[in-house]
N, C-alpha and C positions, 0 to 999 in steps of 0.2 A: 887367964893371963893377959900380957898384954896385946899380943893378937889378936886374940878373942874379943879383947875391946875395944883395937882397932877396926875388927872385922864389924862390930856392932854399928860404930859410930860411923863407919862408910856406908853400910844400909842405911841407916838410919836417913844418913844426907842425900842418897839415892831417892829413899821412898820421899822426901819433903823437894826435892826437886821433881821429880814426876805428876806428883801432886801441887807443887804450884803451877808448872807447864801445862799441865789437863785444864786449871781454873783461867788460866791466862787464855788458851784457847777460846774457851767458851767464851770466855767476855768479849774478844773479838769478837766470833761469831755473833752473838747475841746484845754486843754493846751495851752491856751493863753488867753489873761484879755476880757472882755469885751467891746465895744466899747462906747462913750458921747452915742449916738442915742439907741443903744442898753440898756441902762443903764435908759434913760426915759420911753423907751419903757416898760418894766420892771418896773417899780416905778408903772407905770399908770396902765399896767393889774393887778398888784398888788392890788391895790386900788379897783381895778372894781371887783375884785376876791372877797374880801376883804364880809365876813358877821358877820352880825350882833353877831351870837354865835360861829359860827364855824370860823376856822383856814383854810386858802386857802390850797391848796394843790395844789403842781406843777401841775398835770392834770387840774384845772381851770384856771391855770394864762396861761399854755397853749393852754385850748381854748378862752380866750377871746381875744390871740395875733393872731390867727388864725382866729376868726371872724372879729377882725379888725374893731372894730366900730369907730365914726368918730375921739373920741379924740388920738386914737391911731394912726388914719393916716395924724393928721394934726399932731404930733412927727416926723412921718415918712416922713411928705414932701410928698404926693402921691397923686394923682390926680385919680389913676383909682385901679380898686382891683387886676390888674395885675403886677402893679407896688408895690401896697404894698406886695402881694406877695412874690416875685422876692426880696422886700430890708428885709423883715424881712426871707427870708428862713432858712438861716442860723442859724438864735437865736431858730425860729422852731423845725429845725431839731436837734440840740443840745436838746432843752428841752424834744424832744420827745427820745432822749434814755437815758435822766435820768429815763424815764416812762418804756422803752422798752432793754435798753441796759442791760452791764451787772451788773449793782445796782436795777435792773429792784425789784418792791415789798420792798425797802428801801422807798423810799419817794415820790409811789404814789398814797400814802393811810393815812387815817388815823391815830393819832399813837393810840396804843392801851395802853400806859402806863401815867399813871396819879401819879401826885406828894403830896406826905402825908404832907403838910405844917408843921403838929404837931411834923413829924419825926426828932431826934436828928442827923439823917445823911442819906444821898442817894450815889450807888452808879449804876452806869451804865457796866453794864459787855456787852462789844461787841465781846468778846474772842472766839465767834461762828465763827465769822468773819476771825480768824487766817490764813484758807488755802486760801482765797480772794485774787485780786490781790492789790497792793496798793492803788490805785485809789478806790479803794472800798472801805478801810481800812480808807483812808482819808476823804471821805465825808463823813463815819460813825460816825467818831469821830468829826467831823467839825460841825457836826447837834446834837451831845449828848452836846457837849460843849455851843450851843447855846442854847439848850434846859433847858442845867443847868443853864446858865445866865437869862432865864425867869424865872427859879425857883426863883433863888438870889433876883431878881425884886419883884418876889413878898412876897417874905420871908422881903422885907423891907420896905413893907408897911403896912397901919392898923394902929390898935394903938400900937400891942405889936411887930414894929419892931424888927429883930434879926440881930446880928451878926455873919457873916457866913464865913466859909474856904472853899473854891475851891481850888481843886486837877487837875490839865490837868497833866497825866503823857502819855509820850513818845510822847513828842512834838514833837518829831522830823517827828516822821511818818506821822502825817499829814503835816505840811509845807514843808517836797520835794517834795510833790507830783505834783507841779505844778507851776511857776511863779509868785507870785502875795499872794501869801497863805501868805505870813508871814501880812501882813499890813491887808488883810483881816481878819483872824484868831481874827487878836488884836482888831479891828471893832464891830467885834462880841462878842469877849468874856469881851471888855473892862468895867470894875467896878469902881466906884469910890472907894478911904483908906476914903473918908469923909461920908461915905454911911455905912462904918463899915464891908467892904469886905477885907478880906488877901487872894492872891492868889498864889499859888504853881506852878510853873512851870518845870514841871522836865524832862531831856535829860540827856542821859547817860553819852556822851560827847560835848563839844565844838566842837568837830571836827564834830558833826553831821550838826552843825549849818554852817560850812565850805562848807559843801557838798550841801548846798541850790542851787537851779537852778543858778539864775544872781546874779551877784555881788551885785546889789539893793538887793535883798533878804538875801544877808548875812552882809549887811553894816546896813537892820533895824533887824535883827535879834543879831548883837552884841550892839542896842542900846536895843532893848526890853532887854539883858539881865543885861545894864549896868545901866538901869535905877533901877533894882529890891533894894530894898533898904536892901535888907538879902540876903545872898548868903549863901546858907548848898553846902561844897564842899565836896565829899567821896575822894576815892583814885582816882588819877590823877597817867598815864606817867611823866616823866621828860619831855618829846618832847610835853606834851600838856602844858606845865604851861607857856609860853611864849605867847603865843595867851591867855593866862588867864590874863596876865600881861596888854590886853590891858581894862581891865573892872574893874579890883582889883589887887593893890599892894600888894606883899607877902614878908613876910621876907622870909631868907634865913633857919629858924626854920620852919616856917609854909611852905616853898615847901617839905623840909626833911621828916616832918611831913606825906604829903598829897601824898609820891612818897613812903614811906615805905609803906602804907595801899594797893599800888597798888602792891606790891610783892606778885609774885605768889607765889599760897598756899605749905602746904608742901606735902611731897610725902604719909604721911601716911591717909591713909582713916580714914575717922572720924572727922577729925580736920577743926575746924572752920576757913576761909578763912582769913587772917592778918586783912584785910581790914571791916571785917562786923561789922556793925553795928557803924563805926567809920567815924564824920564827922566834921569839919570845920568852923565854923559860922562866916562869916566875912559880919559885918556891917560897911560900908563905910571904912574909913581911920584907925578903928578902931584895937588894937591886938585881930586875931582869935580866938575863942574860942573852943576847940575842946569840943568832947562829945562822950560818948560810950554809946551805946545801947544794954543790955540784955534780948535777946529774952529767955520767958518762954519757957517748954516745947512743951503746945502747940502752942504757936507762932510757934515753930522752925518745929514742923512737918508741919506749914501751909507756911512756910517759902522755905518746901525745894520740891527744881525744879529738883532736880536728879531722882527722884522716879523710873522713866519709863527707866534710865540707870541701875538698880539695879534690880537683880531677889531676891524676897522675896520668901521664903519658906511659901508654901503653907499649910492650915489649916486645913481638913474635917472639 
């Protein structure tokens, strides 16, 4: 019935999201994609990992490529367990320092955080993570992202489906980290607008999108953004609006506009930076719509990131 093929079609999304996150993994780790045989191989421990209540964990999908039972080694093409050996080492040895390297206790456990369906909003703070190197920074946020997408998944089923806003802020830092991240990334975190999902995608600049590894990764990274059907633009360079020019037309108001907000602040301390809270809204062909944003009080103390440049006077 139609549950039943509701219930298919959520696994289904499950196991294709699991399984792009394991590949997106490795390619961090190992900075480079993974290979066709590679990639079944994977699918298939997956599966065998795969229980009835619980969620696999990189250390099972690990041991059942390691044991090697037989559907893994007729993938593999191998005739003897030294040969499977020998063709899967590689994917092996990769997975095992997702276990053992340095994300080591990231993702070869359990998670311990469970999601309040009832909750009017979630967020994921990985800000622990800050002094990490990037590659750590990146499958942190590559695994919170896919984890909010299971959330999304199931926040839209039932009877009292919701409609829901996903936040990915500072894109950027997960997709440098590796070749391949951007098309993965979108794999994983892809929602359908007919499912009742709007999603946010936020980088500071276009020029971070420039800095992706291969040129593939920055030719789908200016369709990912040229597809977004809203674009909120803050202050821009004059030197970036040109490479803006190839995703959204700007009048000659609307650059003026978006180059004034990026003037640096003035000299006197106190004074709110030209540009804050000041943004852009250009949908499609459409004229921009600017907007300014007034942070309350406390907004503005939760607002400000100087704090630890400033000596405050001390209280008994």
């Amino acid at each position: 019935g139609a549950i039943g093929t509701e219930r298919t079609r959520l696994a289904e999304t499950i196991r294709a999201r699991r399984l792009s996150l394991v590949e997106a993994l490795i390619t961090i780790v190992r900075r480079a994609d993974v290979t066709t045989t590679e990639r079944r191989l994977l699918g298939a421990a997956l599966d065998l990992a795969a229980h009835a209540d619980d969620d696999p964990l990189v250390p099972d999908i690990l041991r059942v490529l390691t044991e090697g039972p037989e559907p893994m080694r007729q993938i593999a093409a191998c005739r003897s367990p030294s040969d499977y050996a020998r063709t899967t080492r590689d994917l092996v040895n990769t997975l095992g320092l997702l276990c053992e390297g340095a994300i080591r206790g990231l993702f070869d456990r359990p998670s311990t955080v469970r999601a309040d369906r009832s909750a009017p909003a979630l967020s994921l703070d990985i800000s622990a993570l800050d002094d990490d190197e990037d590659d750590v920074v990146a499958a942190a946020m590559l695994c919170s992202w896919a984890w909010a997408a299971g959330v999304v998944d199931a926040a839209g089923t039932g009877a009292n489906p919701r409609n829901v806003v996903q936040v990915q802020d500072e894109l950027w830092r997960a997709l440098r980290a590796a070749p391949g991240l951007v098309e993965r990334s979108d794999r994983i975190t892809r929602l359908g607008r007919h499912r009742g999902v709007v999603s946010f995608q936020i980088t500071h600049s276009l020029d971070d999108l420039e800095a992706l590894p291969t040129e593939a990764d920055r030719a789908k990274a200016r369709g990912l953004a040229s597809r977004n059907a809203i674009l909120l633009l803050g202050g821009l360079a004059e030197s970036e609006l040109d490479g803006l020019a190839r995703i959204t037309s700007l009048t000659e108001g609307e650059r003026a506009l978006i180059t004034s907000w990026a003037a640096p602040p003035t000299w006197h301390t106190g004074r709110a930076h030209p540009g804050r809270g000041k943004y852009l809204i250009k949908s499609g062909q459409r004229i921009g719509l600017p907007v300014a944003l007034t942070l309350t009080p406390t907004e503005s103390t939760l607002y400000d990131t100087d704090r630890a440049f400033r000596r405050r006077k001390q209280h008994p």
